[in-house]
C-alpha positions as CSV (number, residue, x, y, z in Angstrom):
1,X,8.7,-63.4,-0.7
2,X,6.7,-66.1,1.0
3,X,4.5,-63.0,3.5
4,X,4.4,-61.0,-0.4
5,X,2.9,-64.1,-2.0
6,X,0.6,-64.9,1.2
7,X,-0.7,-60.8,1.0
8,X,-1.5,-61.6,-2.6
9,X,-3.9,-64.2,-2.1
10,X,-5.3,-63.1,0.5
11,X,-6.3,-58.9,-0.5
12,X,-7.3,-60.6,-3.8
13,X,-10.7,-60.0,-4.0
14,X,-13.1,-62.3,-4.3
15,X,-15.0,-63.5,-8.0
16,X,-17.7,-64.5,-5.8
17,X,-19.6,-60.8,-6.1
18,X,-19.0,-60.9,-10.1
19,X,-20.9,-64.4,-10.5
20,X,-23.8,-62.9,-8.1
21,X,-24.3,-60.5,-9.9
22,X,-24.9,-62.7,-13.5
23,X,-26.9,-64.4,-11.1
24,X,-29.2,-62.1,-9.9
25,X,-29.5,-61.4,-14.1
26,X,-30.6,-64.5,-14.9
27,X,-33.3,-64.4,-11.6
28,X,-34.9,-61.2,-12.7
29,X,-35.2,-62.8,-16.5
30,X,-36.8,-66.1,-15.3
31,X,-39.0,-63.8,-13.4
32,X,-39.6,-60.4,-16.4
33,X,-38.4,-62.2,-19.3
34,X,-36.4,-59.2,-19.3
35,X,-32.4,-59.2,-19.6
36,X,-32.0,-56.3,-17.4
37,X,-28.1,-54.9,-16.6
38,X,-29.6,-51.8,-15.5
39,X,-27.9,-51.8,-12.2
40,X,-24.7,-52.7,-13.1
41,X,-22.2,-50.4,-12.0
42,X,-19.4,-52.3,-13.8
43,X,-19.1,-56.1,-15.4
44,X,-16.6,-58.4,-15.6
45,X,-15.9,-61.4,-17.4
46,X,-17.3,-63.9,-14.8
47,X,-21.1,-61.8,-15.4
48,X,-20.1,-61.1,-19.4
49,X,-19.7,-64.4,-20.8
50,X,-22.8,-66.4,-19.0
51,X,-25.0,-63.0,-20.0
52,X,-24.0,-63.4,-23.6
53,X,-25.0,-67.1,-23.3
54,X,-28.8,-65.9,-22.0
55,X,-28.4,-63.8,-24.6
56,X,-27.5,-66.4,-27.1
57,X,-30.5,-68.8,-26.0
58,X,-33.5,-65.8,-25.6
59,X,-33.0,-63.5,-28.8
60,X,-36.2,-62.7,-28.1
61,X,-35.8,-61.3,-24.8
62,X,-35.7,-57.4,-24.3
63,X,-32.9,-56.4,-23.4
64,X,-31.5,-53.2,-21.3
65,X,-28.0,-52.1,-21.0
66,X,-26.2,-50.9,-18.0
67,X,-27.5,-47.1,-16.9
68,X,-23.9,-46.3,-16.0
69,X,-22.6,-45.4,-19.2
70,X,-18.9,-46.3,-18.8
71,X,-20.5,-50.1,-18.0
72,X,-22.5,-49.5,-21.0
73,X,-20.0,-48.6,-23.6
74,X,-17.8,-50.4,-22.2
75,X,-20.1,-54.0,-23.4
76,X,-21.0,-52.2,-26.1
77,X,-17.0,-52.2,-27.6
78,X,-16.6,-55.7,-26.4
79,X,-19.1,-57.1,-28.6
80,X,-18.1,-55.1,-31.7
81,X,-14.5,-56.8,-31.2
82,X,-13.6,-60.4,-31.7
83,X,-11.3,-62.8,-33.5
84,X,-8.6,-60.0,-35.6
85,X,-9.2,-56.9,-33.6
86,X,-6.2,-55.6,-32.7
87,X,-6.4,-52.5,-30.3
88,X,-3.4,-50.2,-29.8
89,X,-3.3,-50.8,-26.6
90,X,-3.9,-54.1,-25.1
91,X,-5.7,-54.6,-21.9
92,X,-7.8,-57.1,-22.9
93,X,-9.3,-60.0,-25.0
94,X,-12.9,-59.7,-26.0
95,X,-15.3,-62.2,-25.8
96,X,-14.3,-64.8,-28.3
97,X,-16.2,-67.8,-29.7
98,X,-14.1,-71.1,-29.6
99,X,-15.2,-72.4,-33.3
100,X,-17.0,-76.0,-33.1
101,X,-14.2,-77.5,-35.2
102,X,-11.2,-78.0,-32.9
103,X,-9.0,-78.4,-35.8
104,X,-10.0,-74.3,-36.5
105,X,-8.5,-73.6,-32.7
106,X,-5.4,-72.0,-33.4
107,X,-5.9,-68.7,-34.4
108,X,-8.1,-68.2,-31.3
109,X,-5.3,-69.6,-28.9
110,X,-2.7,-67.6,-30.8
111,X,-5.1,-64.4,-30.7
112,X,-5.6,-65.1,-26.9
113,X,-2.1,-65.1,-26.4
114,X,-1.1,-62.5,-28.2
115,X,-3.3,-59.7,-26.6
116,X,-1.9,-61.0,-23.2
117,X,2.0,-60.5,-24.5
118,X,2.1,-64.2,-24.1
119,X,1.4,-64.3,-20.4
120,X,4.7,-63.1,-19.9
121,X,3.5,-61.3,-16.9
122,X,1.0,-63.5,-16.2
123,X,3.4,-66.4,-14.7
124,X,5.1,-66.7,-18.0
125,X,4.4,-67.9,-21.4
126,X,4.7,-71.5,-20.1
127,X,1.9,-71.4,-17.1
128,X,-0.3,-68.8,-19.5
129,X,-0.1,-70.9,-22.5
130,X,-0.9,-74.0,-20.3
131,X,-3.4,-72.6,-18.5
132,X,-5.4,-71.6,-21.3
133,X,-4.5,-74.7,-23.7
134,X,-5.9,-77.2,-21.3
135,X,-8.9,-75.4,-20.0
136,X,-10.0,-75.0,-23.5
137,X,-9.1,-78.8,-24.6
138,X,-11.1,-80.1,-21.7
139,X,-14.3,-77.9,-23.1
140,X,-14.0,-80.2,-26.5
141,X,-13.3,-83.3,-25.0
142,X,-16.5,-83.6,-22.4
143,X,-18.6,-80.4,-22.8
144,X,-20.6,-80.6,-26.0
145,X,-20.8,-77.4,-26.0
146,X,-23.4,-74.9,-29.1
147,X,-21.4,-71.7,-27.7
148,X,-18.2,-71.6,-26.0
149,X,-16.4,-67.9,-25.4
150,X,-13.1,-66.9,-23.6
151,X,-12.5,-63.9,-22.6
152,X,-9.4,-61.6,-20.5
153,X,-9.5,-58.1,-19.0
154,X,-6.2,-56.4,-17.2
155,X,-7.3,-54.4,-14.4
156,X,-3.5,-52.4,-14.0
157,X,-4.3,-50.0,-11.4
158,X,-6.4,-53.0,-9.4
159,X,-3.7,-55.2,-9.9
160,X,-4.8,-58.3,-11.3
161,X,-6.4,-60.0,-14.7
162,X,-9.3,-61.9,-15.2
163,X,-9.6,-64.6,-17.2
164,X,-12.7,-66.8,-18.0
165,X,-14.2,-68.9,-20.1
166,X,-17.3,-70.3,-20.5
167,X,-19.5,-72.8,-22.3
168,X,-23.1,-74.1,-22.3
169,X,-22.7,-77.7,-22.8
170,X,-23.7,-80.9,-20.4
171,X,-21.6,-79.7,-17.5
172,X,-19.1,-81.1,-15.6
173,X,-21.7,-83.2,-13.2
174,X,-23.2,-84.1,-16.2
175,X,-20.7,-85.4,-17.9
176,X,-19.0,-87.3,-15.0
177,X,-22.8,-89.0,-14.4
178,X,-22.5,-90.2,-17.7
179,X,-19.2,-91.5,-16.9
180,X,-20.3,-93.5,-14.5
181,X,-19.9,-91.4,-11.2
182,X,-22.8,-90.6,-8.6
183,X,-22.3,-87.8,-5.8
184,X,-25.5,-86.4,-4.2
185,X,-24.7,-82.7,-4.7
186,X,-23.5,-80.9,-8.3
187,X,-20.7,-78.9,-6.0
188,X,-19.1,-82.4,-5.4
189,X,-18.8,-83.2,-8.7
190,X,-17.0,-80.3,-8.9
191,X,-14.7,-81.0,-6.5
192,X,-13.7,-84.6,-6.9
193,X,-12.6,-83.1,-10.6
194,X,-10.3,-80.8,-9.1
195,X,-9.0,-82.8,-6.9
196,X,-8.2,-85.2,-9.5
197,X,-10.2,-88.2,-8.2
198,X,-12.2,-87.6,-11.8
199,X,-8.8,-88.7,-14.1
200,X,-8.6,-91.9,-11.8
201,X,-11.9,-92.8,-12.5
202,X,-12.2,-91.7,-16.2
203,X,-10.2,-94.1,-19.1
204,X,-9.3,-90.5,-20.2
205,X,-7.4,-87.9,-18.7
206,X,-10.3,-86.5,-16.7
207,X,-11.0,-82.1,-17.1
208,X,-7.0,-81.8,-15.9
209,X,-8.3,-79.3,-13.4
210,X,-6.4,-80.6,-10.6
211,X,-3.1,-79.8,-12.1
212,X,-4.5,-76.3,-13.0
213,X,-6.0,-75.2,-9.9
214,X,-2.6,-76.0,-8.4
215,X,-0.7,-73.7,-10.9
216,X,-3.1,-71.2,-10.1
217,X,-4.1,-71.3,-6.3
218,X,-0.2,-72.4,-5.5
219,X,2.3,-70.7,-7.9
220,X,0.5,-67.5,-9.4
221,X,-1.5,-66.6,-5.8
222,X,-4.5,-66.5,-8.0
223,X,-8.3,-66.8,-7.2
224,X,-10.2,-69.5,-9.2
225,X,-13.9,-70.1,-9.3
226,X,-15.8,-72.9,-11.2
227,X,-19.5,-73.1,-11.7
228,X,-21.2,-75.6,-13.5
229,X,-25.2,-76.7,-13.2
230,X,-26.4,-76.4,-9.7
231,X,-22.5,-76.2,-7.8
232,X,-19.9,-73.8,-7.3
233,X,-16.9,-74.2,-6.1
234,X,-14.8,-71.0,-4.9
235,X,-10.8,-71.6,-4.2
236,X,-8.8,-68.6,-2.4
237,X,-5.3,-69.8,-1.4
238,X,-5.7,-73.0,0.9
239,X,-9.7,-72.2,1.1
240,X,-12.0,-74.4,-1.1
241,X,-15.5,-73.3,-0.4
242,X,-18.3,-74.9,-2.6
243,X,-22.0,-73.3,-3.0
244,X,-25.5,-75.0,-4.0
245,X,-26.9,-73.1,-6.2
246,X,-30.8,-72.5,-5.8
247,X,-33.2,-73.1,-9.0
248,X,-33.0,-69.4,-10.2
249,X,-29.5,-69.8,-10.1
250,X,-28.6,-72.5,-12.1
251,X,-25.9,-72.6,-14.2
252,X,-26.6,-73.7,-17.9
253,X,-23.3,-74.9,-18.6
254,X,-20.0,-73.8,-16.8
255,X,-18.2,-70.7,-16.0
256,X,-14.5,-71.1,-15.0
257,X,-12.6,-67.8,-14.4
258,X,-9.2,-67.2,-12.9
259,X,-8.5,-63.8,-11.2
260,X,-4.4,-63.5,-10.8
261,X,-2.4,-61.0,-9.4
262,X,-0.9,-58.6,-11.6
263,X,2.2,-58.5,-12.3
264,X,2.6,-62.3,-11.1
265,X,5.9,-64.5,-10.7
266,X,7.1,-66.7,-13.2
267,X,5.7,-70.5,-12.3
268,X,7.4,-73.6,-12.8
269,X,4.6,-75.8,-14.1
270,X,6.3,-79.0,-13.9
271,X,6.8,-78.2,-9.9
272,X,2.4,-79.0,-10.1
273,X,2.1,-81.9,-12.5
274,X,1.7,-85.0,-10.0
C-alpha cells in the first residue's frame, strides 16, 4: 500500500502547466487587451476560474474562445450551468459563485457536495466535506473577496479530480501584512500559512491551510497548488517548491486547486489536526 500510495503522488501530474497556461492569458491581455484562449488545447479548473475573473474585471475586452472545439464547447456548457443544474451524469461541478452573504452558503456547499457523491471517493465524505468547508470559510474570514467561484472536474480515465477555487480579494500576503506580518517575498507568505506559523501569529485561527495541505499531500496523495499576488507555492508529496511570479504574472487574488487521485483512500482527518 505504502509503494501504491508513493506511485500516486508521484505519476500525478503536475497543476503547474494548467496555471501557466492562465498565465500566459493574462500576459497576452496586458499586452492586446485581448482575452485570447485560442491555443488552448484543453482547460482546466486551475486556467477556468482566474479567466472568468479577467473576464469579470474587463467586460470590455474581446474575447476569443478556444479553436479546438471540444475546449470550446466544452467552456461554453460550463458557463451555461451553475447553482441547480443537475446533469445526468456527474463528472463535475461548474463554476459556481460563493454568494457575498455567508449566511446564503449552504446550498452551494450542499450542491458542491452533491455532484461529487459526497466525496465518497474522494477520501470520504469526512476529508471532502472538510476540505471544501474550510477552504471556503477561510475565503470569508480574510479575503474580501467581489467574486469568488469553486469549481470540480473528474477526469476517470486520467485518474484524478480537480478541484479549485478561487477569489479576487486582498490575498493571502495581503492580508497577513495587514495582520501584522512582514516577509520579503509574497511566496513566503504563502508558506508560513501552510505551515501553520500564520494561526500562531493571528488572534484567529489563521487560513487553516496547514491542517489541509496535510490531509491532502499526506492522506489522499494529492497535488496542491496555491497562488496568490506575486507567489506560488507548488506541493507534490514531501516537495514544497514556491515560484515568484513576474509582473505579467500576477495573481489578482488567489487560486487554490487540489488535484487527487482518483479513486482515493478513505482519510482519517483527525490523524492531521495537530
Amino acid at each position: 500500500m505504502i509503494k501504491r500510495k508513493s506511485m500516486l503522488m508521484t505519476f500525478l501530474p503536475s497543476l503547474i502547466p494548467c496555471f501557466k497556461d492562465f498565465a500566459s492569458i493574462q500576459s497576452d491581455f496586458l499586452g492586446t487587451g485581448e482575452i485570447n484562449l485560442g491555443r488552448l488545447q484543453w482547460i482546466y479548473p486551475t486556467t477556468f476560474l482566474p479567466t472568468i475573473s479577467l473576464l469579470l474585471k474587463n467586460p470590455g475586452a474581446k474575447y476569443y474562445p478556444p479553436q479546438n472545439t471540444d475546449a470550446a464547447s466544452y467552456i461554453e456548457n460550463m458557463l451555461k450551468s451553475g447553482l441547480g443544474y443537475k446533469p445526468s451524469i456527474c463528472s463535475y461541478v461548474p463554476p459556481i459563485p460563493l454568494p457575498d452573504d455567508e449566511s446564503k452558503l449552504d446550498p452551494v456547499l450542499a450542491e458542491v457536495y452533491r455532484l461529487n457523491n459526497d466525496g465518497k471517493e474522494y477520501g470520504g465524505q469526512n476529508a471532502f466535506k472538510y476540505l471544501i468547508g474550510e477552504l471556503v470559510a477561510n475565503i470569508y474570514e480574510h479575503s474580501k473577496f467581489n467574486h469568488a467561484f469553486i469549481m470540480a472536474q473528474k477526469y476517470q480515465k486520467k485518474g484524478f479530480v480537480d478541484i479549485s477555487i478561487f477569489d479576487d480579494g486582498i490575498t493571502i500576503p495581503g492580508s497577513l501584512s495587514i495582520a501584522g506580518m512582514i516577509f520579503n517575498k509574497d511566496v513566503e507568505f504563502i508558506g508560513e500559512a501552510i505551515n501553520g506559523l500564520s494561526s500562531k501569529k493571528l488572534k484567529e485561527r489563521g487560513y487553516g491551510l496547514h491542517t489541509n495541505v496535510r490531509i491532502c499531500t499526506e492522506g489522499l496523495g494529492a497535488n496542491m497548488m496555491i497562488a496568490s499576488r506575486q507567489g506560488l507555492l507548488n506541493i507534490e508529496g514531501k516537495e514544497q517548491k514556491g515560484y515568484i511570479l513576474k509582473d505579467e504574472y500576477k495573481l489578482s487574488g488567489t487560486s487554490i486547486s487540489i488535484r487527487i487521485p482518483y479513486p482515493a483512500k478513505e482519510v482519517d482527518i483527525y490523524a492531521y489536526q495537530n
